[in-house]
C-alpha positions in Angstrom: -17.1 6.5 -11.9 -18.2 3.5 -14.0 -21.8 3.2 -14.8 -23.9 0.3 -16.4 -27.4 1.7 -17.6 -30.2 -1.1 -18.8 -27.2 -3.1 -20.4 -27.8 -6.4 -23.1 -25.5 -9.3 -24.6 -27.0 -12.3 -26.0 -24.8 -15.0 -27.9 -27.6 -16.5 -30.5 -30.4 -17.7 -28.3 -28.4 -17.5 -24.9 -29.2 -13.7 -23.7 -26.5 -13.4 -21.2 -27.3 -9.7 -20.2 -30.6 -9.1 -20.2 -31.1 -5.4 -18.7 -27.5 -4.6 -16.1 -27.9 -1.7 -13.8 -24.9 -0.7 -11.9 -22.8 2.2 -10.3 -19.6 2.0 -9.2 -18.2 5.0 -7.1 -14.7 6.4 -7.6 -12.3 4.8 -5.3 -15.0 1.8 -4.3 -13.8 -1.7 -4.2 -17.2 -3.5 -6.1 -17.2 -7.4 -5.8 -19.5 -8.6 -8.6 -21.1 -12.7 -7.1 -23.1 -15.3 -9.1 -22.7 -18.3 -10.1 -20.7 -19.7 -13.1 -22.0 -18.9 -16.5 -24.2 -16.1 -15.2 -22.6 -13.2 -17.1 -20.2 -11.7 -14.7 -16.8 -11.8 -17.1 -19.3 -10.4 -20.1 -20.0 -7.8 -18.1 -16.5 -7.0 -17.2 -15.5 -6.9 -21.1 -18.3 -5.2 -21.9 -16.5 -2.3 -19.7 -13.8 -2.6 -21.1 -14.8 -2.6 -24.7 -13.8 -6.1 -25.8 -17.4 -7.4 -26.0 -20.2 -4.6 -28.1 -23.2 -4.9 -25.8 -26.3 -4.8 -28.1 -28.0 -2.1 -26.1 -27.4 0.1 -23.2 -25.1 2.1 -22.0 -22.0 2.2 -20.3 -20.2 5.3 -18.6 -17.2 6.2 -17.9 -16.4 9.7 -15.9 -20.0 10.2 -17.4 -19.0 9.7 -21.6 -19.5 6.7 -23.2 -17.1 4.1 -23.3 -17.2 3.6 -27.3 -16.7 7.8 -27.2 -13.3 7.4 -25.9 -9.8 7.0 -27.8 -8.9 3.4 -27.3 -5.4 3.9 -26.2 -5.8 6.9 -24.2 -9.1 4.5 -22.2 -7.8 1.3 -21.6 -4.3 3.2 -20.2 -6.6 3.9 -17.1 -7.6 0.5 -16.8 -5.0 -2.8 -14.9 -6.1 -6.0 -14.9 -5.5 -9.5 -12.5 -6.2 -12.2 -14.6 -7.3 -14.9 -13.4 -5.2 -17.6 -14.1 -2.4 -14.8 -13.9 -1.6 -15.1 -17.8 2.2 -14.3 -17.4 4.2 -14.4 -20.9 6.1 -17.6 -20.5 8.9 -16.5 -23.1 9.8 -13.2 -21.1 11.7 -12.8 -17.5 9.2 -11.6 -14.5 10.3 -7.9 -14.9 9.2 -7.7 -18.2 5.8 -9.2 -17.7 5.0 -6.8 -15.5 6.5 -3.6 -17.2 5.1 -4.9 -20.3 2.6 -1.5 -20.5 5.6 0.2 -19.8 8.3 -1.1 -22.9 5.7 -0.1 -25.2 2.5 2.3 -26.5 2.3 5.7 -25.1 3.2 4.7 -21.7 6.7 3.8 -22.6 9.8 4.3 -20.9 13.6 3.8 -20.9 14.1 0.2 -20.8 16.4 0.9 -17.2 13.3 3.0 -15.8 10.6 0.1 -16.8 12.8 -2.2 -14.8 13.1 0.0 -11.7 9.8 0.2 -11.7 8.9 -3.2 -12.2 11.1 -4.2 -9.3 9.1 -1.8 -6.7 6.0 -3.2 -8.2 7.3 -6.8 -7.3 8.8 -5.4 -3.7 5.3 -3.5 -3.1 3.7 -7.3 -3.3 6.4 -9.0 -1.3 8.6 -10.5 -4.1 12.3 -9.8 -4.0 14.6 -8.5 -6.7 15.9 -11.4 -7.4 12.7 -12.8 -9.0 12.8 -9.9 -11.7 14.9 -12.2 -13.7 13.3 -15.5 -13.3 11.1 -17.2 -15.8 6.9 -17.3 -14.5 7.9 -21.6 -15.1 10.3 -21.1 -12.2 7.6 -19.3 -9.9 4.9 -21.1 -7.8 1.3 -20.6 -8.6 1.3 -17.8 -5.9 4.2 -16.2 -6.9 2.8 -15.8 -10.2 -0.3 -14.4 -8.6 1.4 -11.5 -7.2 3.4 -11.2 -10.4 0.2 -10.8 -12.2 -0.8 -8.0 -9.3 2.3 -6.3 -9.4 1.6 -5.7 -13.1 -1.7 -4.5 -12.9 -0.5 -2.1 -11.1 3.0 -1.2 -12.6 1.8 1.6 -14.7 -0.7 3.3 -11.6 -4.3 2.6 -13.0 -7.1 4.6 -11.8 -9.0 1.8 -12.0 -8.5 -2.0 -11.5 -10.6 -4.9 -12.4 -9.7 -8.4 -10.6 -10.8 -11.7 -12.5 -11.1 -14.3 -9.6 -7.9 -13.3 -8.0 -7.1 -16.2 -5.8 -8.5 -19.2 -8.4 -6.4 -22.1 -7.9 -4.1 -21.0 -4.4 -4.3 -22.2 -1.2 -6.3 -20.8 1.9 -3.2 -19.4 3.4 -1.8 -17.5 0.1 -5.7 -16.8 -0.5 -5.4 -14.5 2.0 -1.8 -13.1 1.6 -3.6 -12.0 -2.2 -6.9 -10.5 -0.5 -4.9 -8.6 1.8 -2.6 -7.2 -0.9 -5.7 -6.3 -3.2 -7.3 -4.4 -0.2 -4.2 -2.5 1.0 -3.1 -1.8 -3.1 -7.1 0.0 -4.1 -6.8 1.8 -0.6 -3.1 3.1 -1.0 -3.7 4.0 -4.7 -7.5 5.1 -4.6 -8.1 3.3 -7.4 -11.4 1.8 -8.4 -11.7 -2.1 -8.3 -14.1 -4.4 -9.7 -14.4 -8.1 -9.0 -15.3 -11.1 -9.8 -15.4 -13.6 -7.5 -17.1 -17.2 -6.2 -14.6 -16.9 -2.9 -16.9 -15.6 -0.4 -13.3 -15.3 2.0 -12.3 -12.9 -1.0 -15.3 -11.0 -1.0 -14.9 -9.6 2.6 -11.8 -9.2 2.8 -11.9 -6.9 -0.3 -15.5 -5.6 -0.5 -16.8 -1.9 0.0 -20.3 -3.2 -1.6 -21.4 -6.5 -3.4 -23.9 -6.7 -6.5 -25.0 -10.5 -7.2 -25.5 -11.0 -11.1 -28.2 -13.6 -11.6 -30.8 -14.5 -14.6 -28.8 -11.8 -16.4 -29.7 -8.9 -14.2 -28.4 -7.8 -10.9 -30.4 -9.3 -8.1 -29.3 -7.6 -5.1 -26.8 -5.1 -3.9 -25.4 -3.8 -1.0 -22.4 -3.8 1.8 -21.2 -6.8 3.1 -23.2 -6.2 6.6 -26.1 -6.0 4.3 -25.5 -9.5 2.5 -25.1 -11.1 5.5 -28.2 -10.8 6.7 -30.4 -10.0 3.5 -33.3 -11.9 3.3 -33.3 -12.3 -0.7 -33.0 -16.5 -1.2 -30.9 -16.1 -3.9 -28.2 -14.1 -2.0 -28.5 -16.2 1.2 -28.0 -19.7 -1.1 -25.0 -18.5 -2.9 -23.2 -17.0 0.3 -24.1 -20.5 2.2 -23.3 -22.4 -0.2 -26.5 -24.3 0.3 -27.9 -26.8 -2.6 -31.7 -26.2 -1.8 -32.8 -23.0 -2.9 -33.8 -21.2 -5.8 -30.5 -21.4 -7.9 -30.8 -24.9 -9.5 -28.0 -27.2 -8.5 -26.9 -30.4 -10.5 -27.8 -33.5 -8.7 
């Protein structure tokens, strides 16, 4: 469904992408890995459109994603941020109908709310949020506020910026568990980008490490488990000897 051929970014001297292959199937959950600083959220606007690559190619459906009408492409796309990026000025509901009040997905104000509130329930938030403020939420409340609209206006495909960033181990996985049963029920396509290894199998159908600006390695998570690349086996472990320079 999405498709990366041969892709570049540089920023001045600092080539950032420096030749991206990648294939993501319809309805397969991709976790991109790699340290920080090694391209991963370029990539991920690069798909989207809000960073030009300076060459390559990148598909969508097969067409090119520049080929498309803007409105009419990003409606396919939702999108966790990662520090959940509520609107601090509007009540929960409307953060997460926001697609909904406006553009050409809009909808009765009564019907955006309705479905804002099943959003909410489908991620295990009551009614009675939908008219709180995100200040009066916890930071994993806000989370799955953040989920519930990325998914409020049914996306075909979903792209999650390191989804459980700043929670605790226990909520960490309340959010993975959501992610995985949310792609699966909608058979959506998801993209991640993640350090959490915890996140990465919970959610994962196949993993692509991003390193030196091209993809190192790909595979299932069986497979990254017990690859034998050094680069793959350092980052997964953790480990500060290897060929990924640590700081010392």
């Amino acid at each position: 469904m999405i498709e990366l051929i041969d892709v570049h970014k540089a920023f001045g001297a600092n080539r950032v992408l420096n030749g991206v292959d990648l294939s993501i199937g319809r309805g397969e959950s991709m976790v991109i890995i790699g340290g920080s600083g090694t391209g991963k959220s370029v990539m991920l606007k690069s798909v989207l459109g809000l960073i030009t690559p300076d060459s390559g190619t990148i598909l969508l459906d097969g067409r090119d994603v520049t080929s498309h009408d803007r409105d009419d492409f990003l409606a396919r796309f939702g999108m966790l941020f990662q520090g959940a990026a509520l609107f601090d000025s509007m009540p929960v509901w409307e953060n997460v109908a926001f697609r909904l009040l406006r553009g050409r997905l809009k909808r009765p104000k009564a019907e955006a709310k309705e479905i804002a509130i099943a959003k909410l329930r489908r991620v295990g938030l009551g009614p009675e949020v939908a008219d709180r403020f995100p200040a009066e939420l916890s930071g994993g409340m806000q989370k799955r506020v953040g989920l519930a609209r990325a998914i409020a206006a049914e996306p075909e495909i979903i792209f999650f910026d390191e989804p459980t960033t700043g929670l605790d181990p226990i909520m960490s996985g309340v959010i993975n568990d959501l992610i995985r049963e949310i792609v699966s029920e909608m058979g959506a396509t998801a993209m991640t980008i993640t350090h959490d290894m915890t996140s990465v199998r919970a959610i994962a159908d196949k993993v692509a490490m991003l390193h030196g600006g091209k993809l190192r390695w790909s595979g299932s998570v069986a497979e990254m488990d017990t690859t034998a690349d050094p680069y793959v086996s350092q980052f997964i472990h953790g480990r500060a000897e290897g060929p990924i320079p640590s700081l010392r």
